[in-house]
C-alpha positions as YAML, in Angstrom:
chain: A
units: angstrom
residues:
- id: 1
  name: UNK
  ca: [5.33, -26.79, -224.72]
- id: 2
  name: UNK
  ca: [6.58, -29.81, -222.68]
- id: 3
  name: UNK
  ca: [9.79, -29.76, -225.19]
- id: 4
  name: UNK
  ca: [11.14, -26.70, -223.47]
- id: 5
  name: UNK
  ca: [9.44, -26.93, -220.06]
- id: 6
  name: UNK
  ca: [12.21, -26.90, -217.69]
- id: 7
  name: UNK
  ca: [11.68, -29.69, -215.32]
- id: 8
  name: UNK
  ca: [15.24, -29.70, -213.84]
- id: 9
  name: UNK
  ca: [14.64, -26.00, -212.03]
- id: 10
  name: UNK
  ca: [11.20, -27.23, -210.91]
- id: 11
  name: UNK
  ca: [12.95, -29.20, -208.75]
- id: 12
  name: UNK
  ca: [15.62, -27.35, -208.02]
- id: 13
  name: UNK
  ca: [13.26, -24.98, -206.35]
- id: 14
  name: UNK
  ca: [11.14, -27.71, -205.04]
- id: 15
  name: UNK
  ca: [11.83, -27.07, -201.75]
- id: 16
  name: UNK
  ca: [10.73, -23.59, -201.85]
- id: 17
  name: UNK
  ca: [7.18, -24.66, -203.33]
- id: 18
  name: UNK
  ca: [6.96, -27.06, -200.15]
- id: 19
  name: UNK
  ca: [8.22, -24.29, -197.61]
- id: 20
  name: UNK
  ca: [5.27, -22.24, -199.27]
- id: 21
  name: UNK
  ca: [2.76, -25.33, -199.44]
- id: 22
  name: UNK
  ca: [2.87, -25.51, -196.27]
- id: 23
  name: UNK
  ca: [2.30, -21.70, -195.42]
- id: 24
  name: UNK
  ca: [-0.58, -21.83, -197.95]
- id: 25
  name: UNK
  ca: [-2.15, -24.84, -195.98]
- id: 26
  name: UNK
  ca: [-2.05, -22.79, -192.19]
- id: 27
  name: UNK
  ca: [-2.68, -19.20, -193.63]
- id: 28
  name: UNK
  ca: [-5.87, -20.67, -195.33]
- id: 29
  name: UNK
  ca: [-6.49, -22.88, -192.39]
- id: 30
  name: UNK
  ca: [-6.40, -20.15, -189.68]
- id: 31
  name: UNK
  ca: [-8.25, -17.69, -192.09]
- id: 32
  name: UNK
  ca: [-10.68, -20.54, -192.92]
- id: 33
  name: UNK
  ca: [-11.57, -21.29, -188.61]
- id: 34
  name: UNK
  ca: [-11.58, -17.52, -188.39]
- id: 35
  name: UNK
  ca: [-13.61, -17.19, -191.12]
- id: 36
  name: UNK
  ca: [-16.55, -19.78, -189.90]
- id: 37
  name: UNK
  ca: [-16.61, -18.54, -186.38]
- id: 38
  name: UNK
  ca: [-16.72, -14.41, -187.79]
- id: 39
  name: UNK
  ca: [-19.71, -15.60, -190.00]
- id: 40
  name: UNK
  ca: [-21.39, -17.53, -186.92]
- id: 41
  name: UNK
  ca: [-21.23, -14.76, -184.97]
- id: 42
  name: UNK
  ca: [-22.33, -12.10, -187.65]
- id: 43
  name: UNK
  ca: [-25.29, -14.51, -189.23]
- id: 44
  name: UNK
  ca: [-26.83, -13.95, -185.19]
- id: 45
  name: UNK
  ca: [-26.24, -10.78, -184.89]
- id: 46
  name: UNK
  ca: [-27.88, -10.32, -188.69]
- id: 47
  name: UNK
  ca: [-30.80, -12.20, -187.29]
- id: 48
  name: UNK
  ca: [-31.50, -10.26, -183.78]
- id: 49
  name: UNK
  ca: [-34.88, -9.00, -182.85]
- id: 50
  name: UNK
  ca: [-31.95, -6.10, -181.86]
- id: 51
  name: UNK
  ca: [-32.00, -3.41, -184.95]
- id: 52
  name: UNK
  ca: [-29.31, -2.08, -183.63]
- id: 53
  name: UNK
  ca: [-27.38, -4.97, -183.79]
- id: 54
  name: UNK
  ca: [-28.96, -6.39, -187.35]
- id: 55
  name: UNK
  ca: [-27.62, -3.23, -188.59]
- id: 56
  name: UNK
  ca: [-23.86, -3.33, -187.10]
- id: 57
  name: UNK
  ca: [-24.00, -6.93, -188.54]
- id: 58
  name: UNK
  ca: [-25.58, -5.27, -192.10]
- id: 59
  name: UNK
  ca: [-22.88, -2.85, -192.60]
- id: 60
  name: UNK
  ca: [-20.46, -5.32, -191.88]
- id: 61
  name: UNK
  ca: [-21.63, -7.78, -194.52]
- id: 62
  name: UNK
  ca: [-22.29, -5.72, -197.05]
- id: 63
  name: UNK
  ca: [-19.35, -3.10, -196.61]
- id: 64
  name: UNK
  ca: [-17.05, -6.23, -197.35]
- id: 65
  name: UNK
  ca: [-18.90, -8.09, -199.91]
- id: 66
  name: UNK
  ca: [-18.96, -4.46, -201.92]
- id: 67
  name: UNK
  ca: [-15.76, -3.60, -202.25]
- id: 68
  name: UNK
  ca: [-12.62, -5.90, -202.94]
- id: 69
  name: UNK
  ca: [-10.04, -7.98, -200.96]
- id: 70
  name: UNK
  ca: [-7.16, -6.29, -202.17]
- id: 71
  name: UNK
  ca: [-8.40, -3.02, -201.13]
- id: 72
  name: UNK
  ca: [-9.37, -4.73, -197.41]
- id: 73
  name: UNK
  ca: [-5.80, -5.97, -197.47]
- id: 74
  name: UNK
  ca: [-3.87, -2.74, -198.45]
- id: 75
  name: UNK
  ca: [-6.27, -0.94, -195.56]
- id: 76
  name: UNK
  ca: [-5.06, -3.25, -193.09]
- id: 77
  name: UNK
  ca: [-1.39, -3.15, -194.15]
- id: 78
  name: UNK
  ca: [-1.17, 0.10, -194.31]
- id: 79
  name: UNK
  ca: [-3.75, 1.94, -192.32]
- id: 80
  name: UNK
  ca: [-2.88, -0.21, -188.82]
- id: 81
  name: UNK
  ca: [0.37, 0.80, -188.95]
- id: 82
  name: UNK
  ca: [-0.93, 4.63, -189.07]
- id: 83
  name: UNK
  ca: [-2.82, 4.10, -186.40]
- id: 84
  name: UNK
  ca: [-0.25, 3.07, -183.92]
- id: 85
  name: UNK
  ca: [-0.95, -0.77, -184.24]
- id: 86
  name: UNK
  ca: [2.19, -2.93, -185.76]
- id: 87
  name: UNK
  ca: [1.26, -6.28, -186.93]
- id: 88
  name: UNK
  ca: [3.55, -9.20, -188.66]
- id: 89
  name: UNK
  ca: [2.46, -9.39, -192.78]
- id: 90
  name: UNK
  ca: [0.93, -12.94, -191.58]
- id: 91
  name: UNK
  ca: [-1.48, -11.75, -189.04]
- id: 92
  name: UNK
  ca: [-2.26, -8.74, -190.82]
- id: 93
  name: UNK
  ca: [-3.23, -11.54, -194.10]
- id: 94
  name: UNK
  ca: [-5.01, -13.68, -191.83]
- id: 95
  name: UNK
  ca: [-7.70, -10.69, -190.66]
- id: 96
  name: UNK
  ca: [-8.23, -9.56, -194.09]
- id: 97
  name: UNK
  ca: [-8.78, -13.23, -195.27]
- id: 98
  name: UNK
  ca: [-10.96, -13.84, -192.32]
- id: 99
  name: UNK
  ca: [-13.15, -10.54, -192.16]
- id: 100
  name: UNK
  ca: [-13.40, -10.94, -196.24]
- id: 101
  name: UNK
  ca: [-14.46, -14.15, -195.97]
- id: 102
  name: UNK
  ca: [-16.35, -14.37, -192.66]
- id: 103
  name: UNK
  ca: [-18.98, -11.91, -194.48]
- id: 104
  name: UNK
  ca: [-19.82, -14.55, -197.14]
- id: 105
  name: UNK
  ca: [-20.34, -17.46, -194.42]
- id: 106
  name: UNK
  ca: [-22.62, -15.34, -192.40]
- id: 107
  name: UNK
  ca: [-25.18, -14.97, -195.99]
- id: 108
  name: UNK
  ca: [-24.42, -18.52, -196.41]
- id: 109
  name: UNK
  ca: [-25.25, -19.55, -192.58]
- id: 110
  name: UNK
  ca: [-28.10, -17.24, -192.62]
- id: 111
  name: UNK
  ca: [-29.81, -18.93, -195.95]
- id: 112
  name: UNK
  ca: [-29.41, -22.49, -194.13]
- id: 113
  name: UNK
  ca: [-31.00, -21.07, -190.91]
- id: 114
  name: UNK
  ca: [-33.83, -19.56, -193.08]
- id: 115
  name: UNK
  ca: [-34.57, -23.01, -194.29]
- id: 116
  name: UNK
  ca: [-35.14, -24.76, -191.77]
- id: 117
  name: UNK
  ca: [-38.91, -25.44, -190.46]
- id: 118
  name: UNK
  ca: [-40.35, -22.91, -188.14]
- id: 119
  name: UNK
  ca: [-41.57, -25.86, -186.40]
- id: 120
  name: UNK
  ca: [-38.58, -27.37, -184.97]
- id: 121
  name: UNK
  ca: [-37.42, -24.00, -183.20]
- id: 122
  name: UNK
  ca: [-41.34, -24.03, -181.70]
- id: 123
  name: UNK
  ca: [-40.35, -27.31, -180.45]
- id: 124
  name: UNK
  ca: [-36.97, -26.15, -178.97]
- id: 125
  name: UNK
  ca: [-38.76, -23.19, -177.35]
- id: 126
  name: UNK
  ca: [-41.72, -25.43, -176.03]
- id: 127
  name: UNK
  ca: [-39.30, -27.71, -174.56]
- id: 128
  name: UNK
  ca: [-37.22, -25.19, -172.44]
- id: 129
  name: UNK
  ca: [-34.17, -24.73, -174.30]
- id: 130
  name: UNK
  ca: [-32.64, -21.17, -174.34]
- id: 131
  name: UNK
  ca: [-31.57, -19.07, -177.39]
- id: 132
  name: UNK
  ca: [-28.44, -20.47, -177.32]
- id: 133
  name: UNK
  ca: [-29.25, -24.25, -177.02]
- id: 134
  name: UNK
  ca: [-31.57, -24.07, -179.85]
- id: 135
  name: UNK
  ca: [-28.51, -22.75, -182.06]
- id: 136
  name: UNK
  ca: [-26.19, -25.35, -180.52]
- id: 137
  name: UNK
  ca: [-28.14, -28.64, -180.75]
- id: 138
  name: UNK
  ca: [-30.96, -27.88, -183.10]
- id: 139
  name: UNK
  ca: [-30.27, -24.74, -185.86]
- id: 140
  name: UNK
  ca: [-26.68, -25.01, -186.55]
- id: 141
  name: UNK
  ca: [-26.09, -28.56, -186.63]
- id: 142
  name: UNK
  ca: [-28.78, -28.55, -189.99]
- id: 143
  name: UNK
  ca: [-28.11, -25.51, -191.39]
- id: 144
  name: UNK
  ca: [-24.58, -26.09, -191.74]
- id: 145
  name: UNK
  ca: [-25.31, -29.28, -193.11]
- id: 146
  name: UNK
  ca: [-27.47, -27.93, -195.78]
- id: 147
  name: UNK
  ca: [-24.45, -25.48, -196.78]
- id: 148
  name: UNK
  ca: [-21.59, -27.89, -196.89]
- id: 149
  name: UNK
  ca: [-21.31, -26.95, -200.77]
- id: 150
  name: UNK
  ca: [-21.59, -23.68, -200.67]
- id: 151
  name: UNK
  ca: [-19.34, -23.55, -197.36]
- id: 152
  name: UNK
  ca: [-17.11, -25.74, -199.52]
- id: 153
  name: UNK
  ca: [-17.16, -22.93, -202.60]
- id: 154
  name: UNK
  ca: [-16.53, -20.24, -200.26]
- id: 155
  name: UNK
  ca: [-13.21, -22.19, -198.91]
- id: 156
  name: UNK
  ca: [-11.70, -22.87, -202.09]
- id: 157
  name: UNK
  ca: [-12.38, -19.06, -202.97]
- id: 158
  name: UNK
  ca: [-10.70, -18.35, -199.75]
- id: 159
  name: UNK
  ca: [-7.36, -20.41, -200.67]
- id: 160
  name: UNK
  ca: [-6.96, -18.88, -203.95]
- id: 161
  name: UNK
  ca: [-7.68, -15.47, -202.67]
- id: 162
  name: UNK
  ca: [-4.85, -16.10, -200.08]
- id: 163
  name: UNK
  ca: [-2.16, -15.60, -203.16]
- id: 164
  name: UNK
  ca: [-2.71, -11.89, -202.64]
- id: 165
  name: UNK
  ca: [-0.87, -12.00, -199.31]
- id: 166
  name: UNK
  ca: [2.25, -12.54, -201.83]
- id: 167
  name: UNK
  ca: [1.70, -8.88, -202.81]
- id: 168
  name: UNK
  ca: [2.82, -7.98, -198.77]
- id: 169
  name: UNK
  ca: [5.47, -10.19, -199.05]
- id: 170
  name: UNK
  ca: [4.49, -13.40, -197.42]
- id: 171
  name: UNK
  ca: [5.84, -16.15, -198.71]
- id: 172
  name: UNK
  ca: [3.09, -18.45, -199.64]
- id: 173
  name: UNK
  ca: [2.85, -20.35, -203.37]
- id: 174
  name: UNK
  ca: [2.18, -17.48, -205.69]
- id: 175
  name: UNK
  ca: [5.47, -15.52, -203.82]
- id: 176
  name: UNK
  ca: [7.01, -18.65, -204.99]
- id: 177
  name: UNK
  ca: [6.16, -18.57, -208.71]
- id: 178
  name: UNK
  ca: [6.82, -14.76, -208.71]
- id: 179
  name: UNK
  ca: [10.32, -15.48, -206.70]
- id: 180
  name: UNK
  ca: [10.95, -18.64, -209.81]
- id: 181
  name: UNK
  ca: [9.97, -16.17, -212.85]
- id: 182
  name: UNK
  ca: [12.34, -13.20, -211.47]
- id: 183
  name: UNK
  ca: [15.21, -15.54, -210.81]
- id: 184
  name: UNK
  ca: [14.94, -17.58, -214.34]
- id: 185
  name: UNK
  ca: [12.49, -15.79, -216.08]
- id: 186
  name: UNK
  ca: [10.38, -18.88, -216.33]
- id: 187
  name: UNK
  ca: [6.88, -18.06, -216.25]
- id: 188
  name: UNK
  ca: [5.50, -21.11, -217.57]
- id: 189
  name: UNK
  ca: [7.33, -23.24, -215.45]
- id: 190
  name: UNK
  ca: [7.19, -21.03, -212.49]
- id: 191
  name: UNK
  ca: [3.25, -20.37, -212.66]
- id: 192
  name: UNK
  ca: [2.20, -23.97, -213.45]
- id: 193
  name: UNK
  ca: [3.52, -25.31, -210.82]
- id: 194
  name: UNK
  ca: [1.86, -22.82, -208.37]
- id: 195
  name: UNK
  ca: [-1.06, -23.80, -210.19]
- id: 196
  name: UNK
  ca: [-0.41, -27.45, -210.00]
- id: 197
  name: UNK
  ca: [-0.46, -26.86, -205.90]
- id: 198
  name: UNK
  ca: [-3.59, -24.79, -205.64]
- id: 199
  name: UNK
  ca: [-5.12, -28.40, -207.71]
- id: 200
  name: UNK
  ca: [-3.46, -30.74, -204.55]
- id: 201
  name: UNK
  ca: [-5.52, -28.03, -202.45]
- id: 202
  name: UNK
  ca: [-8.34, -28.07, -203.99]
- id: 203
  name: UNK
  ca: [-8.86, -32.14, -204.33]
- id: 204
  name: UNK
  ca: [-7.92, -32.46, -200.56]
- id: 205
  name: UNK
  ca: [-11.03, -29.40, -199.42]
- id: 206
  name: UNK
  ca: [-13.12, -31.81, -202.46]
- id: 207
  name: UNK
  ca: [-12.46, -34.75, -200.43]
- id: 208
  name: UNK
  ca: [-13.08, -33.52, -196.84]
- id: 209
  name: UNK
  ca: [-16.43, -32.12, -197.94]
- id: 210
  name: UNK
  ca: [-17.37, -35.60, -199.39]
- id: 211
  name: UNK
  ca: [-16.17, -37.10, -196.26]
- id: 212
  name: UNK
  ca: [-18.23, -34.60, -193.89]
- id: 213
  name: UNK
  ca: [-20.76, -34.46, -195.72]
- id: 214
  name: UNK
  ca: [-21.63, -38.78, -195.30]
- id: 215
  name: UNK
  ca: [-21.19, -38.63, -191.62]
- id: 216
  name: UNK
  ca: [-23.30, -35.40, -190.78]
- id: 217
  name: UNK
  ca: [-26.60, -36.44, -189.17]
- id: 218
  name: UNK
  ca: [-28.23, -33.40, -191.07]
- id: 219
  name: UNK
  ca: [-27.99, -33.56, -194.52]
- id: 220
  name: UNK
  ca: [-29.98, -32.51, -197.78]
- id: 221
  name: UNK
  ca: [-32.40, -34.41, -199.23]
- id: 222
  name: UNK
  ca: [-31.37, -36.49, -202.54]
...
């Protein structure tokens, strides 16, 4: 295969890949911030003495996680507009990716909060700290601790779900293999690379975990 792998167009459209690297890298990162702070705020509303509320956040959650992305996406790109609301492809991307995957941090927030002692919220209550405290400085601090993997999992999911935005036209690193194949009608070389990048991501999300992960005060048992 490496006999007739083109190397001398891979870097001719080099510059391309980078241009959509680098749009790969924010789009995830924004969707990825998004993400964490939409599954935050759905994991308490999930867990309010509030039915009403536990149930907005339940139809949420599961409404996403049971049907798929590209389905969210196409709603958003094309039922917005219908409604009146006009929205750039990249924002549009970045609240599918962020609803989509804000759903699957809010089960994965919830299980750590579920695991931690009973015992230590007593002692939050007993020692005067509001609702609110108690998440800040005792309950999240461990429980997203105890879910750096799957958090981790979830955010590599995230980046190579983003290569759907390349079917609304935003130029990110699948739009750059597809752009490669229909100019040369190189596949191999076009794809592999694209793949090649989405590795580079994945190694660098690998390594922050591992970094994270030794200097969090909270961490699982080994």
């Amino acid at each position: 295969m490496l006999e007739t792998f083109n190397f001398r167009v891979i870097l001719e459209y080099m510059p391309l890949y980078l241009q959509c690297f680098a749009a790969t890298l924010w789009l995830s990162a924004l969707s990825l911030l998004g993400a964490i702070l939409v599954g935050i705020i759905a994991c308490a509303m999930r867990l309010s003495q509030s039915r009403i509320i536990s149930r907005i956040a339940g139809v949420y959650i599961e409404s996403i996680r049971s049907t798929p992305l590209l389905a969210q996406l196409y709603f958003f790109y094309f039922g917005l507009p219908s409604l009146g609301l006009m929205l750039p492809e990249w924002v549009t991307g970045i609240i599918a990716l962020t609803l989509n995957s804000g759903a699957y941090y809010a089960e994965i927030i919830r299980a750590g909060i579920q695991a931690i002692p009973y015992g230590q919220i007593e002692a939050g209550i007993a020692s005067g700290l509001s609702y609110f405290q108690r998440m800040r400085y005792i309950i999240l601090p461990q429980a997203l601790g105890m879910t750096i993997r799957p958090m981790l999992g979830q955010a590599i999911v995230l980046v190579k779900d983003s290569s759907l935005l390349s079917l609304i036209s935003i130029a990110e690193l699948t739009r750059a293999g597809q752009l490669l194949t229909s100019d040369r009608f190189m596949p191999a070389e076009g794809f592999l690379t694209t793949a090649v990048f989405y590795l580079i991501i994945y190694y660098m999300l690998k390594g922050f975990s591992s970094w994270s992960e030794k200097r969090l005060i909270f961490r699982e048992a080994h």
